[in-house]
N, CA, C and O of each residue as an XYZ file, in Angstrom:
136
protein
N      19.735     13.074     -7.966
C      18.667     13.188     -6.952
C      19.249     12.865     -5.567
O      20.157     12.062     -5.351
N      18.659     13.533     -4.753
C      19.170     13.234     -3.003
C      18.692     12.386     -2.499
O      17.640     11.972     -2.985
N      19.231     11.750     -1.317
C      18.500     10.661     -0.439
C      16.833     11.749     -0.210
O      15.758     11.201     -0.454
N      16.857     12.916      0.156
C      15.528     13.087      0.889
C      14.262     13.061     -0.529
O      13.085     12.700     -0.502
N      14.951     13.506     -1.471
C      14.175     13.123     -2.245
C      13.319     11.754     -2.805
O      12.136     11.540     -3.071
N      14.286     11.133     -2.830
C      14.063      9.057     -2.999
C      13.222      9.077     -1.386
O      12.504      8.092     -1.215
N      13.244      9.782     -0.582
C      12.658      9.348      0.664
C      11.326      9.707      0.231
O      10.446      8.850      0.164
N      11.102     11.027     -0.096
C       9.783     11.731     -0.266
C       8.986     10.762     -1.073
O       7.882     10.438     -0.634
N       9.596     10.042     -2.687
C       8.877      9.927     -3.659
C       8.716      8.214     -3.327
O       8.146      7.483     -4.137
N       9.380      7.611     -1.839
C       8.890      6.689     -1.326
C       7.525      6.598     -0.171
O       6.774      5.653      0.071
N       7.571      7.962      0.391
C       6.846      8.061      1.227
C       5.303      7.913      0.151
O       4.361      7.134      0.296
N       5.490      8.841     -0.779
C       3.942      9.476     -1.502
C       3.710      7.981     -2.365
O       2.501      7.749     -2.357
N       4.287      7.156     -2.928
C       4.030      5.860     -3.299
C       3.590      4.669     -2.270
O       3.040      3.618     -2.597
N       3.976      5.096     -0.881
C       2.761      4.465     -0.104
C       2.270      4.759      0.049
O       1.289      4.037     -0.130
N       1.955      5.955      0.520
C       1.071      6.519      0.982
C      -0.469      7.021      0.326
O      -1.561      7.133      0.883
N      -0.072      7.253     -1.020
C      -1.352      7.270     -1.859
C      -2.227      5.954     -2.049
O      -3.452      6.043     -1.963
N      -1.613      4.741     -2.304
C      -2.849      3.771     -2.299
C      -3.250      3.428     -1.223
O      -4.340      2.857     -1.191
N      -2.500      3.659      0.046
C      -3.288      3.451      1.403
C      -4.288      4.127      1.872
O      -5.246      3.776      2.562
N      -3.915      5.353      1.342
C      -5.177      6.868      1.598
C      -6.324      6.647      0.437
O      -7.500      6.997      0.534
N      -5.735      6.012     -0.635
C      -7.400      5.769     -1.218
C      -8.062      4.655     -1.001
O      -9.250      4.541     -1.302
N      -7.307      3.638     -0.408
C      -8.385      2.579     -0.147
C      -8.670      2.807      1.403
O      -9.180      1.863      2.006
N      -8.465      3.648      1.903
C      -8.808      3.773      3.488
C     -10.292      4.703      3.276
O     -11.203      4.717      4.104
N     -10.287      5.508      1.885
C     -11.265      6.298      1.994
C     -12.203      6.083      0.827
O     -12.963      6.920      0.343
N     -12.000      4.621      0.391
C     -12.933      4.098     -0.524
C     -13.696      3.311      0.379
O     -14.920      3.435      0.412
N     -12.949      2.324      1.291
C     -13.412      1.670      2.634
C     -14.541      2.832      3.295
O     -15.745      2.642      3.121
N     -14.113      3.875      3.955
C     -14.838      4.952      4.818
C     -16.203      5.267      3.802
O     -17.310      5.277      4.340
N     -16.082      5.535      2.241
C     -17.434      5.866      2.033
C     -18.593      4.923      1.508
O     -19.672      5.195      0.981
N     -17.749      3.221      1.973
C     -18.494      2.222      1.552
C     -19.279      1.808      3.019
O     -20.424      1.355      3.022
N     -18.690      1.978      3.934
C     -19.197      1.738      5.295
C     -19.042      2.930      6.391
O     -18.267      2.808      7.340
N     -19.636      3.799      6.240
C     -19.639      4.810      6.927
C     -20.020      4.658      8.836
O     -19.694      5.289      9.842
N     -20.772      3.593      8.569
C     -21.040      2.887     10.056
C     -20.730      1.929     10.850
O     -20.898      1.685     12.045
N     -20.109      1.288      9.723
C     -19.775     -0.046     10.198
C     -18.314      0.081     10.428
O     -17.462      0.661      9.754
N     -18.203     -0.705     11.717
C     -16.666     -0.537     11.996
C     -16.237     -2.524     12.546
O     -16.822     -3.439     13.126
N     -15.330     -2.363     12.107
C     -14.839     -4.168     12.411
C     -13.753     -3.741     13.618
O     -13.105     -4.609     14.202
């Protein structure tokens, strides 16, 4: 495997639990902003 690869399959391992709790957050408080 290549560095850009180990980069990619680092990027999508953060990036997925941040994007679902950013948009579990968004449809729990749709109004409320801190």
């Amino acid at each position: 495997m290549s560095t850009t690869t180990w980069l990619v399959l680092l990027v999508l391992v953060l990036a997925v639990p941040l994007a679902a709790w950013a948009g579990v957050r968004m449809l729990r408080d749709p109004h409320r902003k801190r």
